[in-house]
N, C-alpha and C positions, 0 to 999 in steps of 0.2 A: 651466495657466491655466483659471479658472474660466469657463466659457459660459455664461450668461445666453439663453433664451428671448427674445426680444422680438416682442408683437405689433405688425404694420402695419398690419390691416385689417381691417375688420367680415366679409367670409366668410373671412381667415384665421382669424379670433378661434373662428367657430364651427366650422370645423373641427380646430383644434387644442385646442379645450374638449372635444372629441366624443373627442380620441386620449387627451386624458388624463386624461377620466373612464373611459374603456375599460382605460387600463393599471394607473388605481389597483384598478379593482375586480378587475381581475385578480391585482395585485399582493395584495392585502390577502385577495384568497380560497383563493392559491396559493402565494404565495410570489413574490418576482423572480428567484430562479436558476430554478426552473421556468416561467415568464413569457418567451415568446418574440414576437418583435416584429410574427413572422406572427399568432400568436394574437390580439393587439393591435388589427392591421390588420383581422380578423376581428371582431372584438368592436365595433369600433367603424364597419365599413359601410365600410372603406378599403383599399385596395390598402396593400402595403410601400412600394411607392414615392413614395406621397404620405405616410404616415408619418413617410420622411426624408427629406421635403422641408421637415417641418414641425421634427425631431428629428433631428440631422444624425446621430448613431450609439446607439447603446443607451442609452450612461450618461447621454448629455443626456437622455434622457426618461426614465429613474431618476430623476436627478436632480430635474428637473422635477416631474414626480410626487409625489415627498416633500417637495416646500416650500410644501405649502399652508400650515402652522403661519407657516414663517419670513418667503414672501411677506406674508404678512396681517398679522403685526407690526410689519414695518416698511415697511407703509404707513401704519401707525398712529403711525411713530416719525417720520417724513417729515413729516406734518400737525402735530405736537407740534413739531418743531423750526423749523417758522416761522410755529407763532401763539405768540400772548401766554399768559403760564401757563395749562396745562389747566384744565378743569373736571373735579376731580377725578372724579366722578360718570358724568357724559355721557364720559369717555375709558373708564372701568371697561367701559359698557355696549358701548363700541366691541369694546374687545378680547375680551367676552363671545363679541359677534356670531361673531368671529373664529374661537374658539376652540371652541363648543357647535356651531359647524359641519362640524366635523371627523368624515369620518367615523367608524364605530364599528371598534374591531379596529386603529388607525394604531398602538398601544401593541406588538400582535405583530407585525403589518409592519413598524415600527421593528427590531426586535429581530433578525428576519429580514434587512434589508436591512444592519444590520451585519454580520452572518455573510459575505453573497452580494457586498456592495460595502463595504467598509469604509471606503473613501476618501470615498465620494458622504454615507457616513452620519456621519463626522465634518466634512464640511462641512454639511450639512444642521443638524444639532446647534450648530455653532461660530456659525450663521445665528440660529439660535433664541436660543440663549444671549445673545448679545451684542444682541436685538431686546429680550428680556426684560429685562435687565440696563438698557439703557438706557430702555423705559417705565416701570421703578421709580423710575429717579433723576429721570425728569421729574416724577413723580407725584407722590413722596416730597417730592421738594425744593416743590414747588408744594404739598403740604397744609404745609410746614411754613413757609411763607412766609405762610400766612395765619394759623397761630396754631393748627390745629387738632388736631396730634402732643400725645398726651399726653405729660407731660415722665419722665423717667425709663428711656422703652422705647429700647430696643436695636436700632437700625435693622437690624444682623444678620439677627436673628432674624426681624425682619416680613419682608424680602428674599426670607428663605429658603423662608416661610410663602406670599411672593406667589409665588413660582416651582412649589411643590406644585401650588398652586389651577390655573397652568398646563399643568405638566405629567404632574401624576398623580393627582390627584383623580379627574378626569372619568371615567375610565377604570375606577374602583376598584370590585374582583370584586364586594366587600360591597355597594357602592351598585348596581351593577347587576343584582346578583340580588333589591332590592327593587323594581326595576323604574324608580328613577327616573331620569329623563333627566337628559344632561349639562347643559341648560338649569337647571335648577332646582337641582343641584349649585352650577355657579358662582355661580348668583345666594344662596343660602344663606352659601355658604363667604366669599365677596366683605363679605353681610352681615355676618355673624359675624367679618371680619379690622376692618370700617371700626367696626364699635362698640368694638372691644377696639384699637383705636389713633386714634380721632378724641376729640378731648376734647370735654365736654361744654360748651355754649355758655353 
C-alpha cells in the first residue's frame, strides 16, 4: 500500500522540508543504500526520532524524496482538470517552474535509487509518467481545439518529443558542459517544439 506524506501544519511543514532537503542532498551526493537515516537526522539539525515521527520508516522518506518531479506535476494536472481549457502558454511556463527546479545530479540519484529501491523507483516513475502523459493530452487536446496543431503531424511523435524535454534534456552532458542551465534548456526546447507544431495564424 502506497503511503502518501501528508502535511498538517505550518511548523510541521518546516520541519519536514528541512528532513527532506537534508536526505535529498545526501541522497543525490552519496547514494540511498549508503544514506542512513542517522545521517539524515544529522544533516538536517534533527534527532532520529523526530525524523520518524515525520517519516514513519526509511522507504517513506526514499520515497518522499524522489517525488519532487511527480508531486509537482500533478499538482499541475489537479488545476488542469477543474479549470476550463489550459492556456497553452501559461500551463508550459507552470511545468517549466516545476521542472528547472529540480535539482542537478536527480538523473544519477534516479539510476542509483533503482538499483538500492527498486520498488520505490518504479513507483516514483509509474507517478511521473502517468502525470506527464496526462499534462499532454490536456495540452495537446486544448491547442488542437483551438485550431492551432498543424495538420499532418503525428501526435506520437510530438508526445514523445514533450516527454524528452521532460525528462532528459535538462540533464544532458552536452548541454551542461556548455554550462547552460536547465532554465534556458526548457525554455529553448519548449520554443523550438511550439513553432514546429503550432500553425501559423
Amino acid at each position: 500500500m502506497v503511503c502518501y506524506i501528508r502535511i498538517v501544519a505550518t511548523r510541521s511543514e518546516t520541519t519536514q522540508e528541512r528532513i527532506l532537503q537534508a536526505a535529498r542532498d545526501l541522497f543525490f551526493e552519496q547514494g540511498t543504500s549508503k544514506t542512513s537515516v542517522g545521517e539524515v537526522a544529522r544533516r538536517a539539525g534533527l534527532s532520529r526520532v523526530t525524523v520518524y515521527r515525520h517519516f514513519t520508516d526509511r522507504e517513506v522518506l526514499v520515497r518522499s524524496a524522489f517525488s519532487l518531479l511527480a508531486d509537482g506535476l500533478e499538482g499541475i494536472v489537479v488545476g488542469l482538470d477543474e479549470a476550463p481549457p489550459p492556456d497553452l502558454e501559461a500551463s508550459l511556463r507552470r511545468i517549466g517552474d516545476v521542472v528547472t527546479s529540480l535539482p542537478l545530479g536527480i538523473a544519477a540519484a534516479m539510476g542509483d535509487l533503482e538499483t538500492a529501491h527498486p520498488a520505490v523507483y518504479q513507483e516514483v516513475r509509474r507517478r511521473e509518467h502517468a502525470a506527464i502523459r496526462r499534462l499532454f493530452d490536456h495540452l495537446y487536446s486544448a491547442a488542437e481545439g483551438e485550431g492551432r496543431i498543424r495538420p499532418g503531424l503525428d501526435r506520437r511523435v510530438v508526445e514523445v518529443l514533450f516527454w524528452e524535454v521532460l525528462t532528459g534534456f535538462l540533464e544532458s552532458p552536452a548541454l551542461r558542459e556548455e554550462g547552460i542551465t536547465p532554465t534556458a534548456v526548457y525554455t529553448t526546447v519548449i520554443s523550438i517544439l511550439l513553432q514546429g507544431i503550432l500553425a501559423e495564424d
